[in-house]
VOGU-3710 file (C-alpha; in Angstrom, 3 decimals, decimal comma):
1> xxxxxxxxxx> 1,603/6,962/27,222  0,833/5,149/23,883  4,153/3,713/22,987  3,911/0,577/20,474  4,902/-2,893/21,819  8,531/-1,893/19,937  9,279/1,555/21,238  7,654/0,130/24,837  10,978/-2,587/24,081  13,013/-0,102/23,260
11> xxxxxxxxxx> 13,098/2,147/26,472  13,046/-0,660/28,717  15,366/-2,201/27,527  17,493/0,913/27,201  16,337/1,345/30,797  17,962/-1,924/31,638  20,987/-1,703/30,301  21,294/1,904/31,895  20,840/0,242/35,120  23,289/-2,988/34,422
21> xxxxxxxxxx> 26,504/-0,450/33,558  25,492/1,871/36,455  25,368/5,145/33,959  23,422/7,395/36,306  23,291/11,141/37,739  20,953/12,674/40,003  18,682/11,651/43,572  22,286/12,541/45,132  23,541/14,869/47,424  27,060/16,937/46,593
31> xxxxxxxxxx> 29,879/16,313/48,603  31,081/19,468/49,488  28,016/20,936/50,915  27,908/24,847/50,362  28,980/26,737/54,299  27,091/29,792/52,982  23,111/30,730/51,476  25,009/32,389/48,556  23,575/29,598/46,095  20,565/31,100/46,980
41> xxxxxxxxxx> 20,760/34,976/47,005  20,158/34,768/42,660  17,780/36,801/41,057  14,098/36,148/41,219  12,327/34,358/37,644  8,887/35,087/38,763  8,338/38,432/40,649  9,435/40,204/37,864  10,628/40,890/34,415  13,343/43,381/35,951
51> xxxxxxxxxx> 16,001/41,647/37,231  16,052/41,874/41,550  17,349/39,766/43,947  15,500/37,668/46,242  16,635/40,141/49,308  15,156/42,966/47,842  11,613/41,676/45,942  8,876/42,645/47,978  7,234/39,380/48,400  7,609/35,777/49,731
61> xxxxxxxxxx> 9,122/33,423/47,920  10,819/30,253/48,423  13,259/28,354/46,640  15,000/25,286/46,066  18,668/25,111/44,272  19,765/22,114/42,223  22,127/20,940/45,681  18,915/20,655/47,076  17,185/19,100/45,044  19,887/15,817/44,389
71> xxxxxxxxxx> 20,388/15,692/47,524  16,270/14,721/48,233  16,590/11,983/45,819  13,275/12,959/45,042  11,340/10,674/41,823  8,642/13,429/41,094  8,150/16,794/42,072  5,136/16,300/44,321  8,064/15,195/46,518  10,397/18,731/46,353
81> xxxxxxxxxx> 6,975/21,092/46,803  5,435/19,028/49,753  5,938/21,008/52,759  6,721/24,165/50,893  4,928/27,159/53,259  1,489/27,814/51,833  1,295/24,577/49,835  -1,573/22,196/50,365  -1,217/18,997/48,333  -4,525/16,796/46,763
91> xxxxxxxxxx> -2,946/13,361/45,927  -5,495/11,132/44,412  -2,834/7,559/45,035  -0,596/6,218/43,392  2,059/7,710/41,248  0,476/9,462/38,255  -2,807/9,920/40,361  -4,385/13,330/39,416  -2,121/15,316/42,020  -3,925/18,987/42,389
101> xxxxxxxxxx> -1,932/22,329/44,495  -3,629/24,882/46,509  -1,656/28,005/47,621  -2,539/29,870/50,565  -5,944/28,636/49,995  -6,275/29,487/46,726  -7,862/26,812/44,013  -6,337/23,975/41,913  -6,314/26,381/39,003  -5,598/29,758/40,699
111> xxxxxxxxxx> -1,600/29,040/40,833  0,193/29,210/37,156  3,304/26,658/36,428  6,037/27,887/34,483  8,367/25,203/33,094  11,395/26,768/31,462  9,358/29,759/31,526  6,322/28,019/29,094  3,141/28,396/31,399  2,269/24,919/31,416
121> xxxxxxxxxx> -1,285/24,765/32,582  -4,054/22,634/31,199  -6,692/24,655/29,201  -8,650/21,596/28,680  -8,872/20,835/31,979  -10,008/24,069/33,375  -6,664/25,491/34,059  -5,281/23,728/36,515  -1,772/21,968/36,463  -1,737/18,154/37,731
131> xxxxxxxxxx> 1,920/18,187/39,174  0,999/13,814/38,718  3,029/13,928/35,520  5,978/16,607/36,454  9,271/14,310/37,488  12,323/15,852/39,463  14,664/14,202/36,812  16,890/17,184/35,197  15,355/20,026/37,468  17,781/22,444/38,741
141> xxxxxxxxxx> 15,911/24,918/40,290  12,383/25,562/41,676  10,968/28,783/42,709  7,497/29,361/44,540  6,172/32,916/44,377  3,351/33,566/46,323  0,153/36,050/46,198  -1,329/37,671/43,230  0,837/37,742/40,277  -1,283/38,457/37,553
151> xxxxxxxxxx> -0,220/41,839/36,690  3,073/40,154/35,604  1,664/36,686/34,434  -1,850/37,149/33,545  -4,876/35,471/34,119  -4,347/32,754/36,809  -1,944/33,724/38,932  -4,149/34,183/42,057  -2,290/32,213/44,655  0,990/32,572/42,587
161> xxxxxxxxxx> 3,453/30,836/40,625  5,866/28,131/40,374  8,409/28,036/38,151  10,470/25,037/37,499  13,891/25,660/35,635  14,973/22,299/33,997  18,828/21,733/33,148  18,309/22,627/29,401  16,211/25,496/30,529  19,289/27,290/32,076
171> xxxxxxxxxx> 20,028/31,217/30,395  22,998/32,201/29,248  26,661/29,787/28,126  26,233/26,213/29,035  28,651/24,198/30,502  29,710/21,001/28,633  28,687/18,092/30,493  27,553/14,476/30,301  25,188/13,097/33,044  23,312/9,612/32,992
181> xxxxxxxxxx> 21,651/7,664/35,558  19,087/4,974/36,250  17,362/3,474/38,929  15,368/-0,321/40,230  13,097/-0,234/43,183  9,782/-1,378/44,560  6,364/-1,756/43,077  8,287/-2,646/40,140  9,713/0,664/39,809  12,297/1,760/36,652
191> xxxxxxxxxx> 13,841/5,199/36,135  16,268/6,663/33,882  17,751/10,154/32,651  20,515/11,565/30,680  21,462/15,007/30,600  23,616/16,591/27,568  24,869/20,001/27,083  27,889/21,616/25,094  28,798/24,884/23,650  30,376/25,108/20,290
201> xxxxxxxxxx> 31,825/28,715/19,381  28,652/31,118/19,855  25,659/27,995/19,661  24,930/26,269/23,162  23,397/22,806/22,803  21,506/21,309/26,010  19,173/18,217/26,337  17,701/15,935/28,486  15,309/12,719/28,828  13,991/10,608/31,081
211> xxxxxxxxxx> 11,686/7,592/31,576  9,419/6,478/34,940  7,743/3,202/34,779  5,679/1,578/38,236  3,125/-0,555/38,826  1,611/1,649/41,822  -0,166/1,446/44,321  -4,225/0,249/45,144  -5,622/3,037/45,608  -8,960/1,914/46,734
221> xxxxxxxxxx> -9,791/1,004/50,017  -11,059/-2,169/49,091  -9,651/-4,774/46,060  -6,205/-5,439/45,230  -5,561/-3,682/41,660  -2,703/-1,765/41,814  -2,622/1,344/39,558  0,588/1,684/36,991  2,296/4,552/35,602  4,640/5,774/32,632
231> xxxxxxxxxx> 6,143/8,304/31,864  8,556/9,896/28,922  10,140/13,266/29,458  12,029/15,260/26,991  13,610/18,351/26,390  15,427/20,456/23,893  17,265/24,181/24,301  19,285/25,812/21,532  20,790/29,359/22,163  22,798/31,376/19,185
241> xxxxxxxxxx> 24,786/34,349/19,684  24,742/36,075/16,608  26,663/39,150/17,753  26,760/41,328/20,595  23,631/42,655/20,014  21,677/39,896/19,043  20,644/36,530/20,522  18,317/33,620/19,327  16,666/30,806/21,352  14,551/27,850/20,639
251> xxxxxxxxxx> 13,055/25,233/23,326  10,962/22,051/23,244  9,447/19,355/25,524  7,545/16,658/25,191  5,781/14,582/28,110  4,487/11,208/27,021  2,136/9,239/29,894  -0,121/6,233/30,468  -2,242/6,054/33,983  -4,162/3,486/35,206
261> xxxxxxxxxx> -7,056/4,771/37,699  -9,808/3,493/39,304  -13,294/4,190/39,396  -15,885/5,434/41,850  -18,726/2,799/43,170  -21,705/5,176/42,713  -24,062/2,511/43,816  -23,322/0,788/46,627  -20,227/2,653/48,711  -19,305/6,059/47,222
271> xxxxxxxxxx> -15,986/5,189/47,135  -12,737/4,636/44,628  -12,890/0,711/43,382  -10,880/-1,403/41,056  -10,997/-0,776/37,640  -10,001/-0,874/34,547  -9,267/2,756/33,496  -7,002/4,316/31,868  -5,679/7,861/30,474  -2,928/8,443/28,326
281> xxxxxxxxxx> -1,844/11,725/27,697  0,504/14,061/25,255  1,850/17,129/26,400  3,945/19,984/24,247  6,102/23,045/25,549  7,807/25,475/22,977  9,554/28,529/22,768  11,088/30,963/20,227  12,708/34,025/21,658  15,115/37,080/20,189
291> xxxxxxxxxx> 16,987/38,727/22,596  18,530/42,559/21,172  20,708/44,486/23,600  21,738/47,720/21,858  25,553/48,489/22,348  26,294/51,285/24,565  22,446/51,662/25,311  20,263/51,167/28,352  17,716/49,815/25,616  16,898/45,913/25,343
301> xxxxxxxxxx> 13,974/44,407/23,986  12,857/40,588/23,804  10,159/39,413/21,269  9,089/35,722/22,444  6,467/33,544/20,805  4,874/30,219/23,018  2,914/27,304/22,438  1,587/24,685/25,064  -0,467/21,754/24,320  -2,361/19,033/26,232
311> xxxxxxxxxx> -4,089/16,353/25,059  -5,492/13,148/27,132  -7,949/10,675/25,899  -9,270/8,627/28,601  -11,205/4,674/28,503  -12,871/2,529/30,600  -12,671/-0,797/30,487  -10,874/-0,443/26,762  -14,340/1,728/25,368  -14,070/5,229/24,510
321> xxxxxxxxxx> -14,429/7,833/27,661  -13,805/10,867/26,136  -11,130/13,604/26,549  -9,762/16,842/25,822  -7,198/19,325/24,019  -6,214/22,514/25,080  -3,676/25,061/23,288  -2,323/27,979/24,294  -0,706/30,839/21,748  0,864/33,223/23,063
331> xxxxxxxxxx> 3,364/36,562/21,098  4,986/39,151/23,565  6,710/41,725/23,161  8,511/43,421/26,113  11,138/46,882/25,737  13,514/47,559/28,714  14,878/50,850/29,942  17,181/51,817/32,496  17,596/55,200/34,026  19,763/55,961/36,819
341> xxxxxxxxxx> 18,793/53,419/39,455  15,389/52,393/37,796  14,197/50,114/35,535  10,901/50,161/33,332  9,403/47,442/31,477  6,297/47,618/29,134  5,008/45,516/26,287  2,278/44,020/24,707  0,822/40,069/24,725  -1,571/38,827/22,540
351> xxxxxxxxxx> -2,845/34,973/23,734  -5,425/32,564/21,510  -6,476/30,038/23,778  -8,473/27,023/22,112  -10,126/23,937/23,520  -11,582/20,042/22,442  -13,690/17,931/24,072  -14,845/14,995/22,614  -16,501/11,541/23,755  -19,142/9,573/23,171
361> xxxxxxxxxx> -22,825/11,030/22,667  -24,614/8,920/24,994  -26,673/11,124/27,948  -25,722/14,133/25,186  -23,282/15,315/23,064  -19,783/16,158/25,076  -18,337/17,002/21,490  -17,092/20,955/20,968  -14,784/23,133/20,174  -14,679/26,952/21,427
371> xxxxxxxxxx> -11,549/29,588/21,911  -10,903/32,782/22,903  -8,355/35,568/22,429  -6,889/38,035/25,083  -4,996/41,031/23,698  -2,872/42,512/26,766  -0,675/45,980/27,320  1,883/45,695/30,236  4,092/48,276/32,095  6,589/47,492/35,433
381> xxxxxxxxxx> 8,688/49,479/37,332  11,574/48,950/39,645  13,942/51,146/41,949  15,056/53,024/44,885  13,108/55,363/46,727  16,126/55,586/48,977  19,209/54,120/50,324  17,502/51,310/51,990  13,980/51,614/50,218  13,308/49,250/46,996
391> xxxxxxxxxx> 10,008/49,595/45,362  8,582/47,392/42,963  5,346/48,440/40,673  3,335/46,151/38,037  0,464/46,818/35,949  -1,682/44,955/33,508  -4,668/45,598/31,239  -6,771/42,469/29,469  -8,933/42,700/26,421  -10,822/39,557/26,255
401> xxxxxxxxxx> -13,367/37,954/23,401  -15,707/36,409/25,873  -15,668/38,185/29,147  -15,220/41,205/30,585  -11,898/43,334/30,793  -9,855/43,007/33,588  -6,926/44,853/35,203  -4,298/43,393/37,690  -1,674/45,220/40,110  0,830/44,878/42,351
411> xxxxxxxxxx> 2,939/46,904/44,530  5,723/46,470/47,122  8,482/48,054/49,066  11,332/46,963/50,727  13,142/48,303/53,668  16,395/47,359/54,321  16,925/47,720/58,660  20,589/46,918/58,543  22,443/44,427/56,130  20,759/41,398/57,687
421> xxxxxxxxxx> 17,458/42,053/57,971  14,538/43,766/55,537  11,156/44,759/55,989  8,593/44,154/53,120  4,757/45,030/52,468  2,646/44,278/48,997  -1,056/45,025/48,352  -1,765/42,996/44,892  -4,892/42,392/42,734  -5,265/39,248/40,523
431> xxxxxxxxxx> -7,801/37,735/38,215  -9,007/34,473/36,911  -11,333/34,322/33,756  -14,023/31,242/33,773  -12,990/27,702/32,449  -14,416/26,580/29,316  -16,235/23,846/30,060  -18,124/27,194/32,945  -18,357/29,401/30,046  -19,645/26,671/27,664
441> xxxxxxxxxx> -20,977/23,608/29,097  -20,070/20,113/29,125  -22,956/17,947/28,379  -26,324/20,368/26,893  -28,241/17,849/28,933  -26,744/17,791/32,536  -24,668/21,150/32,416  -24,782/24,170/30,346  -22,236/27,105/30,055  -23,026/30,525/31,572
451> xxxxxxxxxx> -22,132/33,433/29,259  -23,197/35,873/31,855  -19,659/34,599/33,316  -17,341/37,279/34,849  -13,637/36,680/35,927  -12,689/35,861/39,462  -10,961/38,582/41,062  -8,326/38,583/44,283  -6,922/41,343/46,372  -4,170/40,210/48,531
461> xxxxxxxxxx> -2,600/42,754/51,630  1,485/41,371/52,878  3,399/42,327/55,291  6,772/40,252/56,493  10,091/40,373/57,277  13,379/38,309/55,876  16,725/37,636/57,694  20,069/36,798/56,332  23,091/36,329/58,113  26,360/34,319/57,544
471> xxxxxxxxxx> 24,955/31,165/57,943  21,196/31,406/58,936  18,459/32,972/56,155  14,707/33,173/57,704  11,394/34,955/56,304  7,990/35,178/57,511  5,386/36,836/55,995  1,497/37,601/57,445  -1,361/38,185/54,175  -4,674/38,766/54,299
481> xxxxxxxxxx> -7,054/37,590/51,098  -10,276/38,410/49,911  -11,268/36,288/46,533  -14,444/38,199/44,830  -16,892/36,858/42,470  -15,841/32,980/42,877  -17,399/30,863/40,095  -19,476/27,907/41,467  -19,792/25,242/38,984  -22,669/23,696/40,643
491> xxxxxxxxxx> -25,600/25,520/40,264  -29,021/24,668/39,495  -30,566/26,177/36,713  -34,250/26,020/37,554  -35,339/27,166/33,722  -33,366/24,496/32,224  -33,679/21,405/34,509  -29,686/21,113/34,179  -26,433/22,613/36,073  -24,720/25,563/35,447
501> xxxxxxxxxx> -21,900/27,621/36,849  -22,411/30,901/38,654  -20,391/33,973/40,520  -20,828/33,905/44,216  -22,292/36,561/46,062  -20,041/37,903/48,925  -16,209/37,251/49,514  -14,404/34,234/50,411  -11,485/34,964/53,076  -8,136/33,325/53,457
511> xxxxxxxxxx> -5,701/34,621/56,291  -2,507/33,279/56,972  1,240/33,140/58,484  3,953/31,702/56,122  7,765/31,283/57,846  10,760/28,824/56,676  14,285/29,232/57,376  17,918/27,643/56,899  20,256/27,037/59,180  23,984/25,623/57,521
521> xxxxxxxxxx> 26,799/24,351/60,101  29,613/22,295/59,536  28,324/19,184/60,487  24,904/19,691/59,052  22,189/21,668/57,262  18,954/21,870/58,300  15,907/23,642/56,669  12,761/24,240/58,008  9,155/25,583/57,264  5,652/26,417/59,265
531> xxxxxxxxxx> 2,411/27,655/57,367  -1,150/28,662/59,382  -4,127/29,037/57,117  -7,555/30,030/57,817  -9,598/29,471/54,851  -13,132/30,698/54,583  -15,744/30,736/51,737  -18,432/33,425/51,217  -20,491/32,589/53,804  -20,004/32,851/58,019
541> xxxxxxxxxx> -21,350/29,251/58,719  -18,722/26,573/59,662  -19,472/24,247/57,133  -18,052/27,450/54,943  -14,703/26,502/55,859  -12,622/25,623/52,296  -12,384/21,828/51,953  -8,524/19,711/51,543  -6,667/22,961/52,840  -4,741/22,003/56,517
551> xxxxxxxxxx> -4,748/24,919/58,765  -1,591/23,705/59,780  1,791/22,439/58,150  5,475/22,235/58,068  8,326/20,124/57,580  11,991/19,919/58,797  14,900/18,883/56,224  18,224/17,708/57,427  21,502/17,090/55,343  24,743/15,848/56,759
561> xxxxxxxxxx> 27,898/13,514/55,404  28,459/12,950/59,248  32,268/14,050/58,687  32,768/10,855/56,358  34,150/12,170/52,738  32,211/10,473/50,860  28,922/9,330/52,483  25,844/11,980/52,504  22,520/12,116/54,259  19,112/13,421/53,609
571> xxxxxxxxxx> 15,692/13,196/55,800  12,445/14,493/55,643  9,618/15,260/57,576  6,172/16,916/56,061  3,570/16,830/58,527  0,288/18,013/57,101  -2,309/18,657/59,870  -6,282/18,026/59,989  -7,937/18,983/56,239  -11,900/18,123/55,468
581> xxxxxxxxxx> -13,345/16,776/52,346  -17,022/15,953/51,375  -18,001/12,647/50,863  -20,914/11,736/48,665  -22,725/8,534/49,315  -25,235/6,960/46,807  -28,245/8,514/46,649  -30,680/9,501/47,957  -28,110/10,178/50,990  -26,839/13,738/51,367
591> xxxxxxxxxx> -23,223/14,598/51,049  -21,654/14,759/54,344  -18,262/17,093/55,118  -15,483/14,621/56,892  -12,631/15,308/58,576  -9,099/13,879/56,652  -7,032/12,588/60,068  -3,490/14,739/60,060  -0,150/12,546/58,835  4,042/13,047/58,745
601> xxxxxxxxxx> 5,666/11,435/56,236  9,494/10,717/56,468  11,353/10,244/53,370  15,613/9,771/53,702  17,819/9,499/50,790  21,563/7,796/51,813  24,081/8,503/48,746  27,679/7,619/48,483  30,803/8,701/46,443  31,850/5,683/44,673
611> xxxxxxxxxx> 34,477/7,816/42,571  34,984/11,511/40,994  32,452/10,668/38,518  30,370/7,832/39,942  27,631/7,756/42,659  24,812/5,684/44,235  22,064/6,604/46,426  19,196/4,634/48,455  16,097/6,661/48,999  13,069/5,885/50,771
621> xxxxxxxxxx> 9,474/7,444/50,172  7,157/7,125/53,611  9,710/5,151/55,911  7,473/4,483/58,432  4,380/3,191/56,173  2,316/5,804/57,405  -1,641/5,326/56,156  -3,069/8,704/55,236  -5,414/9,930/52,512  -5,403/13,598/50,574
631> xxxxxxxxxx> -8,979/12,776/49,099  -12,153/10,860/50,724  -11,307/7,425/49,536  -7,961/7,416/47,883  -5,625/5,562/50,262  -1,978/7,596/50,109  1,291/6,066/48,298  2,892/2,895/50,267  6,228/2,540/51,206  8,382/2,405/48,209
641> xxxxxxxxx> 12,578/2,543/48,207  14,345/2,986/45,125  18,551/2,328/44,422  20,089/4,656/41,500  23,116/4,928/40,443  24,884/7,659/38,840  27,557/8,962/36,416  28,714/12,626/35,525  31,845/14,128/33,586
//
């Protein structure tokens, strides 16, 4: 984050004196903890643009409610997501570390990230979404949709999507309400938020900031540097009710980080050392939308217009090290219909994608600028077949400027046994089009772009079952995966004398079991979740197994107040079992595949009820100290405790 010396003043000091009159909210867990799973039975964000409830979309999805989430205490989101079924986590150290997500196998850039409902991944870094710079403050609700999704979000959406819901990202009349809070822990750790929202006549008003600041961790296995991080979050919703028929929206956020990182020892080890790196980074989320419901009519139509930017510049040892920009544009238009009990959507998306590199011309010149445009037609479908069978139906069509069409699908059913328990099945095809940098190089010297390029494809078979009773919700779901035409970006181009990227021959397999459930009781709630994966790559040889993917996971969650009014109680344990990684020693040694020894982290957050409207919680991030590494090299986060304090009316 490049904040002059006087705004860097500024927000610690406002950080400070946050902390010093104990004006906080959030990291805590409610007091009257819900005795029933209605908070969760809402309507699903991401399966659809037709509105069904979790019960009845044909797919596995899990989610995480704003009671949840205070009550984890969690500092970034890394923290909420780890342990999630299907969710492998890459954690390169120390807060602010480039933090990568696989889903059910998939890769880093094969799951889209909806914030607010803004896709939010990085075009100029290939597409995928580093969840290092994504903090729990002001996040209300998370939801994880899993398998191929592109017929409803587009290119990307191979594993599936997450969508994170931030307080001024919440649809329809706010609720007035003041929230602050701020927070002093280890590694010289400072946090603060406040949260905002009113509603005056027919204009709702909601807003929220925040501000992280630590000095790490040493990430290295060797050295002492630790590795610092900051980071300034901000968001903006406005919603106008012009009539009845009529309604206007506007949204903004702004992320604004500084990371410190280390360097890899080429020479003599292979491994991370000390140095003196550093990124800073910009990022920009926006959103106009018209909303027109015609009175007495089953006719509604939504015209929305996005724009996402991210921009890092990187240096090493204070000289220029390059970086990128990538934009994303993106106009839809989607028309609603209902008829008896369906509902149709269709529309049309048109998406201009543009990307920067730049650095200095040293080896060869980094510098470009490309783009592409993607003109889409959309239709969905959703109803019953019968009294207990729900069927959902998406398809999508992609023109693009630079590779070849491409057409997603999905379809589902649902078949409701009795009131507690339903039977689903989904057969789904997503695609992926190449990166930029595969498409059109990075360096002309050392690695040129392919234009022969075609888009990744994925076909995705699911069968499971979900369970809801009184007190007890549980789902487990079985898929089968088959990824076609993966791009390799490391191929040598004999005719050249450089790299390239390619599509693999053959099909890379991913099988797998996903299951979680909830159990809530009147002395405590416990949550719980199991994932098998076997991950294969186009080829039957067992080095083809896919590399920082656990075959198996889970955690357990358990909240309690332990019958005391106004004392609550939060643990965690995310075990993450045996991964591999390659390791690449200095040459002329070959790279070698090594196995990543399995870990469980604990994390407990212990909040108390000071008054009606203040709070303050103690949470803990790897109790025990446990040593473990996500990446060959990159020693995980220590220890580290932090003490809010909190304030809401």
């Amino acid at each position: 984050m490049e904040l002059s010396l006087l705004q860097a003043a500024f927000t610690k000091t406002a950080t400070a004196a946050a902390i010093l009159t104990c004006i906080t909210s959030t990291s805590v867990f409610s007091q009257e903890r819900s005795k029933d799973t209605n908070d969760v039975e809402t309507l699903t964000v991401t399966g659809t643009r037709l509105p069904i409830t979790l019960t009845k979309l044909p797919g596995a999805v899990s989610v995480l409610t704003e009671s949840d989430i205070k009550a984890s205490g969690a500092l970034q989101l890394t923290e909420l997501i780890r342990g999630l079924p299907g969710v492998s986590l890459s954690q390169s150290g120390s807060p602010g570390g480039l933090t990568e997500v696989r889903v059910r196998g998939s890769e880093t850039n094969h799951l889209l990230v909806l914030i607010d409902g803004v896709i939010a991944n990085d075009i100029g870094q290939g597409s995928l979404i580093d969840l290092a710079h994504l903090t729990a403050a002001n996040v209300t609700r998370i939801e994880l949709l899993k398998g191929p999704q592109s017929a409803r979000w587009g290119s990307g959406a191979i594993g599936g999507v997450l969508s994170i819901t931030t307080k001024a990202g919440v649809q329809g009349d706010v609720t007035p309400q003041l929230s602050m809070s701020a927070g002093v822990g280890t590694q010289n750790t400072y946090r603060g938020s406040v949260n905002t929202s009113s509603q005056h006549d027919n204009l709702g008003v909601s807003a929220y900031a925040s501000y992280m600041q630590t000095d790490g961790d040493n990430i290295s296995r060797i050295g002492s540097e630790d590795d610092g991080y900051d980071n300034l979050t901000a968001g903006l919703n406005l919603r106008f009710n012009a009539n009845d028929e009529h309604t206007f929206s506007a949204y903004l956020r702004t992320v604004d980080y500084e990371n410190e990182y280390d360097a890899i020892d080429f020479a003599t080890t292979g491994l991370p050392t000390d140095a003196d790196n550093v990124t800073k980074g910009v990022q920009i989320s926006s959103k106009l939308k018209w909303d027109y419901q015609a009175n007495n009519s089953d006719y509604r139509s939504a015209l929305t217009a996005q724009y996402r930017k991210d921009e890092n510049d990187n240096t090493t040892s204070g000289a220029d090290a390059g970086g990128t920009t990538g934009e994303r544009i993106e106009l839809n238009w989607t028309n609603f219909y209902s008829v008896n009990d369906w509902q149709l959507a269709a529309g049309t998306e048109y998406l201009q994608r543009l990307f920067s590199q730049r650095g200095p011309v040293v080896f060869g010149d980094p510098n470009q600028d490309q783009r592409d445009d993607t003109y889409s037609v959309f239709a969905e479908a959703t109803g019953e077949v019968s009294d207990k069978v729900f069927t959902s139906l998406s398809a999508r069509f992609d023109n693009n400027s630079e590779f070849d069409n491409a057409s997603s699908y999905r379809a589902g059913l649902t078949w409701q046994l009795d009131r507690h328990i339903a039977l689903f099945t989904s057969y789904g095809k997503a695609v992926k089009t190449p990166t930029f940098t595969e498409r059109f190089g990075f360096i002309p010297a050392s690695f040129i772009g392919n234009p022969d390029l075609i888009p990744e494809k994925s076909e995705e078979v699911e069968v499971g079952v979900k369970g809801r009773w009184q007190t007890v919700t549980a789902q487990v779901s079985v898929y089968n995966t088959q990824l076609q035409d993966e791009i390799n970006g490391f191929v040598f181009d004999a005719q050249s004398g450089a790299f390239t990227a390619g599509n693999v021959d053959g099909e890379s397999q991913r099988d797998g079991v996903d299951a979680e459930f909830s159990w809530r009781g009147d002395f405590a709630d416990i949550t719980g979740s199991y994932s098998y994966l076997d991950a294969q790559q186009a080829s039957n040889a067992q080095s083809a197994i896919e590399l920082r993917r656990a075959r198996h996971q889970g955690a357990i969650t358990v909240t309690s107040d332990f019958g005391l009014e106004k004392f609550s109680f939060y643990t965690k344990l995310a075990y993450t079992g045996t991964r591999f990684d390659t390791f690449f020693p200095p040459f002329p040694a070959p790279s070698e595949t090594l196995a990543l020894s399995a870990y469980t982290l604990t994390s407990v957050n212990v909040s108390y009820q000071l008054s009606n409207q203040w709070q303050m919680s103690l949470k803990v991030n790897n109790l025990f100290d446990k040593e473990y590494e996500d990446i060959i090299g990159y020693v995980g986060q220590e220890r580290r405790a932090l003490l809010s304090v909190s304030y809401t009316r």
